[in-house]
C-alpha positions in Angstrom: -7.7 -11.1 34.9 -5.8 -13.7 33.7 -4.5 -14.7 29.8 -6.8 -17.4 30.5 -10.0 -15.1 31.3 -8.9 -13.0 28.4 -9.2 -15.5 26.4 -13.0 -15.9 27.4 -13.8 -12.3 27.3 -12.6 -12.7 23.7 -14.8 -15.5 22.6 -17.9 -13.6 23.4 -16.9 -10.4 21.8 -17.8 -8.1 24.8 -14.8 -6.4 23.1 -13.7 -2.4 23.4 -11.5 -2.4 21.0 -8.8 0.6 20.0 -7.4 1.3 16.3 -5.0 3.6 15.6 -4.8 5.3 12.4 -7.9 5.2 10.5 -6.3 5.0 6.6 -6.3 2.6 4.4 -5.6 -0.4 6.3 -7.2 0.9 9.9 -10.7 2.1 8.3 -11.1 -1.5 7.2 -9.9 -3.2 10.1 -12.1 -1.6 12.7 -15.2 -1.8 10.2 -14.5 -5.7 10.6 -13.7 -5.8 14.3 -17.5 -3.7 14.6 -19.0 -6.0 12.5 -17.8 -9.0 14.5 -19.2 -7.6 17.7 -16.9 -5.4 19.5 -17.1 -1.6 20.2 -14.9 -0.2 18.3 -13.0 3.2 18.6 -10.8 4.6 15.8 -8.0 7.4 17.3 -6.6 9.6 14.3 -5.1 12.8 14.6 -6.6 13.8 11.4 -9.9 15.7 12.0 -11.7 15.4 9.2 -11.5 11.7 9.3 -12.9 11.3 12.4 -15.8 13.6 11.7 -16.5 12.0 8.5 -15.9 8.3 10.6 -19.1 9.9 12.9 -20.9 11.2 10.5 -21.3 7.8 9.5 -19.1 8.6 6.4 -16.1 6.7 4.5 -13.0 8.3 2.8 -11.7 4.7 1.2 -13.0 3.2 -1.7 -13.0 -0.2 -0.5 -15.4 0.8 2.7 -19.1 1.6 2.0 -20.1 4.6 3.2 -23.4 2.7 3.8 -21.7 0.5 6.3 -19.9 2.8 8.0 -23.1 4.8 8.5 -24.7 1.4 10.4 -22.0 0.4 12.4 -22.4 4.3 13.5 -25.6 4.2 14.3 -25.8 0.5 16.1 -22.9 2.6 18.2 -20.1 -0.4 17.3 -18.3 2.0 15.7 -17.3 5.7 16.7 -13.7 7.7 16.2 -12.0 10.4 18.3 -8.9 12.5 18.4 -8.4 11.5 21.9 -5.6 8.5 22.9 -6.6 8.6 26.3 -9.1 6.0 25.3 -6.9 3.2 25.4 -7.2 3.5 29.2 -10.7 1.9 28.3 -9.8 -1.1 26.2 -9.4 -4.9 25.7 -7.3 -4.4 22.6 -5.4 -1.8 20.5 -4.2 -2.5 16.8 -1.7 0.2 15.4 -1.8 0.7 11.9 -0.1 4.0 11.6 2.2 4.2 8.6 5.8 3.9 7.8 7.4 5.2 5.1 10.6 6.2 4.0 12.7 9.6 4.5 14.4 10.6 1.1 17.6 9.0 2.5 15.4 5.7 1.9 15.7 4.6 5.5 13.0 4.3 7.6 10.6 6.6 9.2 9.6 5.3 12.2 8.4 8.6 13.9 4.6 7.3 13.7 5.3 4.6 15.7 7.7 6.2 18.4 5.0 8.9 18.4 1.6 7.0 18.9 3.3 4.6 21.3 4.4 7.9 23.5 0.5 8.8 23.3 -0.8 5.6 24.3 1.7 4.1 26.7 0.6 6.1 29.8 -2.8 4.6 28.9 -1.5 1.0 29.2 -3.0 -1.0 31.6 -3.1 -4.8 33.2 -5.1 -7.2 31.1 -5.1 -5.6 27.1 -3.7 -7.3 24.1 -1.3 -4.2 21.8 -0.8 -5.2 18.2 1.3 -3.3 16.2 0.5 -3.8 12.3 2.5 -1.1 10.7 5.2 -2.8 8.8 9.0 -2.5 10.1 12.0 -4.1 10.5 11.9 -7.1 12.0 12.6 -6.6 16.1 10.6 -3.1 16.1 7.8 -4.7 18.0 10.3 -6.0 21.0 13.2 -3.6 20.7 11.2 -0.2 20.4 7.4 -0.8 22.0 8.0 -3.3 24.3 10.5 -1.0 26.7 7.9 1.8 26.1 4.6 -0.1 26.8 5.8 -2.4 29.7 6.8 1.7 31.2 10.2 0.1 32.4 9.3 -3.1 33.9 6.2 -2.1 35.6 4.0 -4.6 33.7 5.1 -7.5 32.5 4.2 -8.5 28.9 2.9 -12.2 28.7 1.6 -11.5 31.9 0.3 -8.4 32.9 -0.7 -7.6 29.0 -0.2 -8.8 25.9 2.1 -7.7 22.8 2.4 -8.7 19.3 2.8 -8.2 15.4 0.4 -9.1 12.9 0.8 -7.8 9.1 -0.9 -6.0 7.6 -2.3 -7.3 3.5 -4.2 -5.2 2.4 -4.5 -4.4 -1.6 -6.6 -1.7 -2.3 -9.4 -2.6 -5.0 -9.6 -6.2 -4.4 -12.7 -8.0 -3.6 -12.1 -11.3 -3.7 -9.8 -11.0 -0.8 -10.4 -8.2 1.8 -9.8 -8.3 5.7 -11.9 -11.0 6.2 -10.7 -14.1 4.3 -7.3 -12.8 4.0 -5.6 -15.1 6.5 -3.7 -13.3 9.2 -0.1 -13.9 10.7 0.2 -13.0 14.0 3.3 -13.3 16.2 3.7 -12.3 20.0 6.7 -11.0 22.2 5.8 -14.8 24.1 4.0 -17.9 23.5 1.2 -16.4 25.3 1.2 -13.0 23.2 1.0 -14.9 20.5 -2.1 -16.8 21.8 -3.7 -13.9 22.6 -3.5 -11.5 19.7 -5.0 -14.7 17.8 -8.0 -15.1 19.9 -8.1 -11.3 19.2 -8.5 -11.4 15.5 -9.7 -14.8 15.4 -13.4 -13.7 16.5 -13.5 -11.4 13.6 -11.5 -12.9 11.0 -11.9 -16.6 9.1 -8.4 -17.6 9.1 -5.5 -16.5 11.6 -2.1 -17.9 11.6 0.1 -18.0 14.6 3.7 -18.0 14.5 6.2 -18.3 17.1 7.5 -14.7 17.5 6.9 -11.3 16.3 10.2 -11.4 14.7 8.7 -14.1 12.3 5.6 -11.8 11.8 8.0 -8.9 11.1 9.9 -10.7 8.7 7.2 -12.5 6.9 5.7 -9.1 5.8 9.0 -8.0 4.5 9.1 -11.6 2.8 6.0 -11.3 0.8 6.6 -7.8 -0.4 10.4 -8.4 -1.2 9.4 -11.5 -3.3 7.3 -9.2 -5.2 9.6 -6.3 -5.9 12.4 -9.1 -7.0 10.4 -10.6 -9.5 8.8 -7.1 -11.1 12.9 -5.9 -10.9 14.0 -9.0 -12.9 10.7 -8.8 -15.4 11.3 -4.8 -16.0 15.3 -5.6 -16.5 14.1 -8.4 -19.2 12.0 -5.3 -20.8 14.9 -3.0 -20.9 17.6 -6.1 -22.2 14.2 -6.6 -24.8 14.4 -3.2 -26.2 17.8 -3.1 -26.7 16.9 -6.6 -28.9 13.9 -5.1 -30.7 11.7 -8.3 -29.2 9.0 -7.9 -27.8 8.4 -8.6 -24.0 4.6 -9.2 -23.8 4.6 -11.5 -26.2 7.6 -13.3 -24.3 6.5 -12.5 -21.1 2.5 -14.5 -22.7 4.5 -17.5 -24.3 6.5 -18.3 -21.0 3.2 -18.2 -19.0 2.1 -21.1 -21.0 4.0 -23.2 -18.8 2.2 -25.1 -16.4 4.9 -25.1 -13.4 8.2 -23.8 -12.5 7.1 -19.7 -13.8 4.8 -17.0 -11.9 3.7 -14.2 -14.7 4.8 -10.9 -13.3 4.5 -8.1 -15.7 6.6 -4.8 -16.2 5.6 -1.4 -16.2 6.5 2.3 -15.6 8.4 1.8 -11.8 6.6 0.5 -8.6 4.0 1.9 -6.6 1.5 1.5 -3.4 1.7 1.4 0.2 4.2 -2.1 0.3 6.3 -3.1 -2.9 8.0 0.1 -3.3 8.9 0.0 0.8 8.8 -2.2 2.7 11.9 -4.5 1.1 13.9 -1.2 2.0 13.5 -1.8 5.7 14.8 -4.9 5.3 18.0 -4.0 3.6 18.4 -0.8 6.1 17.9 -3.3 9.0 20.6 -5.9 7.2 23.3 -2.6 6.8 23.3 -2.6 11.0 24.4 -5.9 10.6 27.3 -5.5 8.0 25.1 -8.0 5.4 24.6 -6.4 2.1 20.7 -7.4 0.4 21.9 -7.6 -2.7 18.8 -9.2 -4.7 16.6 -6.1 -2.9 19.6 -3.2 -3.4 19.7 -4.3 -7.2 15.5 -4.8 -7.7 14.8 -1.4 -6.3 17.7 0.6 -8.5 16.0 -1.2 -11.3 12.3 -0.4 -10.8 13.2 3.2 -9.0 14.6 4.0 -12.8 11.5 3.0 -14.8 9.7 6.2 -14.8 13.6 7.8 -16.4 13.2 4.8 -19.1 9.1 5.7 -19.5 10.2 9.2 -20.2 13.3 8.5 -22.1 11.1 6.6 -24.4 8.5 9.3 -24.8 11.0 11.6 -25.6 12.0 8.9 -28.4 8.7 8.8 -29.6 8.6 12.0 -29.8 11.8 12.6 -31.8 10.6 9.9 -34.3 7.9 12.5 -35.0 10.2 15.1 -35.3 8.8 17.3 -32.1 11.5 17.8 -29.3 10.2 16.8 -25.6 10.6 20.7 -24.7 7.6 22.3 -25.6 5.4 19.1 -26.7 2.0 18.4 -24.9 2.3 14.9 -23.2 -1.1 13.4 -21.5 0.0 10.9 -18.4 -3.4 8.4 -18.5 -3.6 7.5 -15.5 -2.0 8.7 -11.9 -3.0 5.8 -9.5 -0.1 3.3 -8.5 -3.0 0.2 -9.8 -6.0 -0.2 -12.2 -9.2 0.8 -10.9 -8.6 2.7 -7.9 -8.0 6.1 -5.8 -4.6 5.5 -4.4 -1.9 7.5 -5.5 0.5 6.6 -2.8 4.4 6.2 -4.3 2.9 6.0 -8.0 4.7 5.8 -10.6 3.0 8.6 -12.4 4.7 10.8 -10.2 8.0 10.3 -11.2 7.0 10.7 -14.8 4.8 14.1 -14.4 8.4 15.6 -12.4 10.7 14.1 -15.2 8.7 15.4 -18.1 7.7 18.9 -16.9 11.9 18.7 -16.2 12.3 18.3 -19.8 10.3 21.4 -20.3 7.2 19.1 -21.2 3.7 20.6 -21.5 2.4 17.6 -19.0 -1.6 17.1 -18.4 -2.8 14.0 -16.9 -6.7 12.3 -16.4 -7.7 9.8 -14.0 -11.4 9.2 -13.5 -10.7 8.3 -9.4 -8.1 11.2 -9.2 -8.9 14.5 -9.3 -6.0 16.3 -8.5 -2.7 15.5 -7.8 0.2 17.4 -6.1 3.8 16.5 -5.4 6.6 18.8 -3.9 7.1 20.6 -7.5 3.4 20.4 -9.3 -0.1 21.0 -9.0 -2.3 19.4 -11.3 -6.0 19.2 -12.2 -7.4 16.2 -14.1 -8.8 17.4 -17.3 -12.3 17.1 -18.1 -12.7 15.9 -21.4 -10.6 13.2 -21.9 -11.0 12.8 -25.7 -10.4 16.6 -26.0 -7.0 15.9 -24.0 -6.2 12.9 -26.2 -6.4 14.5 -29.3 -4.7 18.1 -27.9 -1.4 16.1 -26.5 1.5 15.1 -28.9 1.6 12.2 -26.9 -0.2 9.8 -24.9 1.2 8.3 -22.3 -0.8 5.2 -20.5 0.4 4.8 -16.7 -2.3 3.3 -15.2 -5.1 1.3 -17.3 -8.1 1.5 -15.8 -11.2 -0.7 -17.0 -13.1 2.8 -17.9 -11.0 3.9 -20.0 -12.1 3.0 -24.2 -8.7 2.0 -25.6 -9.8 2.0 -28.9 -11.8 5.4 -28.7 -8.2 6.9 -27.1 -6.1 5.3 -30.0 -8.6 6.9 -32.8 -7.9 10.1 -31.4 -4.0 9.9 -30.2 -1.3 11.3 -32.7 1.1 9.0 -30.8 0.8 6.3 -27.4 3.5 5.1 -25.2 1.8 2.2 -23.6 3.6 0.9 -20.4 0.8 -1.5 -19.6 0.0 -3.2 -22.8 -3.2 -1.9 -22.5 -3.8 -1.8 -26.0 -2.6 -5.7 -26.5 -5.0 -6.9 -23.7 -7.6 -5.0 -25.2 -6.7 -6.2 -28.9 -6.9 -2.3 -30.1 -4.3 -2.1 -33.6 -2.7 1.2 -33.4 -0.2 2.5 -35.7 1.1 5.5 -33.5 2.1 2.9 -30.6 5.3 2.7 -29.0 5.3 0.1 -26.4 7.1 0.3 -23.0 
C-alpha cells in the first residue's frame, strides 16, 4: 500500500486504530477517533481501566460514562492489556506519560518501554504518533531506530512516524479534543502528511508543520510561556508583600489595558500534567548542549517555592493570633491542581499538606472531587462536613476554589483564611480574619 492509498483508506474511516495509555489524554482521544468512525482499541497495562473501558465505564471526568458505554456497544470502541494488537492496525497514537525523576530530568522509561512492546508489532503501511511530551528530537532520535527495527522498514515509506501534542486541560468544555486544533509534525514530508490525514478525519482543525522537531518544541513553547508569566506574576506577589500593596488589585487595574498585557494570576506553586513539566525538558535538553534556559531555570525556582511562602504565611497568620504552627489545626480547601475538577496530578496542595504536617501542623483538607489523597509521607481522608471542619481548624487555608464551595458560608465560620486564590475578592465575601496570599 502506498502513502498515497493510505491516504484513501483514511478518508473513509475504515480505520483500526491503536492508543496507548488510556489516561487523561488517551481516554479522550480514542473516544473521538470511535466517534469519527474508526475501531478503536485502547492498550493499558492498568487492569482496571481496561475492564472499566469494556464495561462501557469512564474513570475521567471529562468522558461520559454514557458515551463510553455506546461506543462499547456499537463495538468502535474496546481496550486490552495486550500490545500485540498493533500487528492489526492502520494507526497507533502514544499517549503514555512523562514525568519527572526527583533529580527533575526526564523520565522517559514509558516511552522506551511501550515502544519495546509495540515495535515487533510494526508493520508496512501504519502511521505511529507519539503524543507524550519530550524533548524535542525524542521522536527521531529514540523511536525512530526502534520502530524502523534497524533499517528494515523505511519510515516515509514503508510506515509512517510523527509528533503531534498533546492540549488537553482537564475541565474545559469549550475546547476539548475536537476543536482544539492539532499540531502535527512527521520524521518526513510524507509523515507529516500522513499523521494529518490521520487526525484530520476526526478532528476540525489540524495543523501541519515541517518536522517533528517543530511539534516537539511547540509543546514545550506553549507550556514554558505559561510557567514564565505565572513565575513573573507570583515574584510580583512576593515583591507586593514585602510593599504591603496589594496584588489583585494591581494585577485587576493593569488588565484594564486593552493591548500589550495578558492577566495571569498567582497562587500557591504550579500544578497539572504540563506547566509544572514540561518547560523542565526543555532546559534538561538545552544542559546537553552547554545553553543555560535561564527565563525557565529562574520561573520554576520561583513557583517550585510558593507552597514554602503559602505556609510561611499561614504560620504568620497564625502567630498574629498568637497560636504557634505546631499544634494548630490548619484545613487545606481544596487538593486539585485547578477549580472544578478531580486531578490532583503535581498540585500544589501537596506541597503545602507535607510542609505543614513538617511544622507539626494538625493538617485536614476537603475537596468535593477528591476523596483521598496520598503522597510518599501522608494519607488523608476528605472530611465530611465541611462547615464542621471550618469552624474546628485555626486556620483556613483556600488552595483550590472550586465553584461549590459558599465563600461567604466558609468565612462566617473561619477563625482565620489564608486565601491564595482571591476567592473571597472574586466572590465579593468581606472577611475580617483574611490574610491574603
Amino acid at each position: 500500500m502506498s502513502k498515497d492509498a493510505l491516504l484513501n483508506k483514511f478518508s473513509s474511516s475504515d480505520i483500526h486504530a491503536v492508543v496507548l495509555g488510556m489516561g487523561y489524554v488517551g481516554l479522550p482521544l480514542a473516544v473521538v477517533l470511535s466517534e469519527a468512525g474508526y475501531s478503536v482499541t485502547g492498550v493499558d497495562v492498568d487492569k482496571k481501566k481496561v475492564m472499566d473501558i469494556n464495561r462501557g465505564l469512564s474513570y475521567i471526568q471529562d468522558v461520559p460514562t454514557g458515551k463510553v458505554a455506546e461506543l462499547v456497544e456499537a463495538e468502535k470502541l474496546k481496550a486490552t492489556t495486550d500490545f500485540s494488537v498493533v500487528r492489526n492496525a492502520d494507526a497507533v497514537s502514544i499517549c503514555v506519560p512523562t514525568p519527572l525523576r526527583k533529580t527533575r530530568d526526564p523520565d522517559l522509561s514509558y516511552i522506551l518501554s511501550v515502544t519495546d512492546e509495540i515495535s515487533p508489532f510494526i508493520h508496512s503501511d501504519m502511521v505511529v504518533i507519539l503524543e507524550s511530551t519530550t524533548y524535542p528530537g525524542t521522536t527521531r532520535e529514540l523511536l525512530h531506530p526502534k520502530l524502523s527495527r534497524g533499517g528494515e522498514l523505511k519510515v516515509g515509506e514503508d510506515f509512517f512516524l510523527g509528533f503531534s501534542p498533546e492540549r488537553v486541560d482537564p475541565g474545559r468544555e469549550d475546547w476539548t479534543t475536537v476543536n482544539t486544533p492539532k499540531v502535527v509534525g512527521g520524521i518526513t514530508p510524507a509523515c507529516s502528511e500522513v499523521s494529518a490525514a490521520y487526525y484530520g478525519q476526526a478532528l476540525e482543525t489540524v495543523v501541519k508543520v515541517s518536522s517533528a522537531e517543530v511539534a516537539e518544541m511547540s509543546k514545550l513553547l506553549e507550556n514554558t510561556f505559561r510557567m514564565v508569566n505565572i513565575g513573573l506574576v507570583n515574584e510580583m506577589a512576593l515583591m507586593c508583600d514585602r510593599m504591603n500593596i496589594d496584588i489583585w488589585e494591581v494585577i485587576d487595574a493593569a488588565a484594564t489595558k486593552p493591548f500589550g498585557f495578558m492577566k495571569f494570576t498567582p497562587g500557591p506553586g504550579l500544578g497539572g500534567h504540563c506547566i509544572p513539566i514540561d518547560p523542565l525538558f526543555l532546559s534538561w535538553k538545552l544542559r546537553s548542549l552547554n545553553f543555560t534556559a535561564r527565563f525557565i531555570d529562574l520561573a520554576s525556582e520561583i513557583n517550585t517555592n510558593m507552597p514554602r511562602y503559602v505556609v510561611n504565611r499561614i504560620q504568620d497568620a497564625l502567630n498574629e493570633y498568637g497560636k504557634s504552627v505546631k499544634g494548630s489545626t490548619v484545613l487545606v480547601l481544596g487538593a486539585a491542581y485547578k477549580p472544578d475538577i478531580d486531578d490532583i496530578r503535581e498540585s500544589p496542595a501537596l506541597g503545602v499538606i507535607a510542609l505543614l504536617e513538617n511544622k507539626g501542623a494538625v493538617v485536614m483538607y476537603h475537596d468535593p472531587y477528591i476523596p483521598h489523597i496520598s503522597d510518599s509521607t501522608f494519607e488523608l481522608d476528605s472530611v465530611e462536613d465541611l462547615i464542621e471542619g471550618v469552624e474546628k481548624a485555626d486556620c483556613v487555608a483556600i488552595i483550590t476554589d472550586h465553584r461549590d464551595y459558599d465563600f461567604l458560608e466558609i468565612s462566617k465560620s473561619a477563625k482565620l483564611i489564608v486565601d491564595t486564590r482571591n476567592a473571597l475578592g472574586k466572590n465579593d465575601v468581606n472577611s475580617g480574619n483574611l490574610e491574603l496570599l
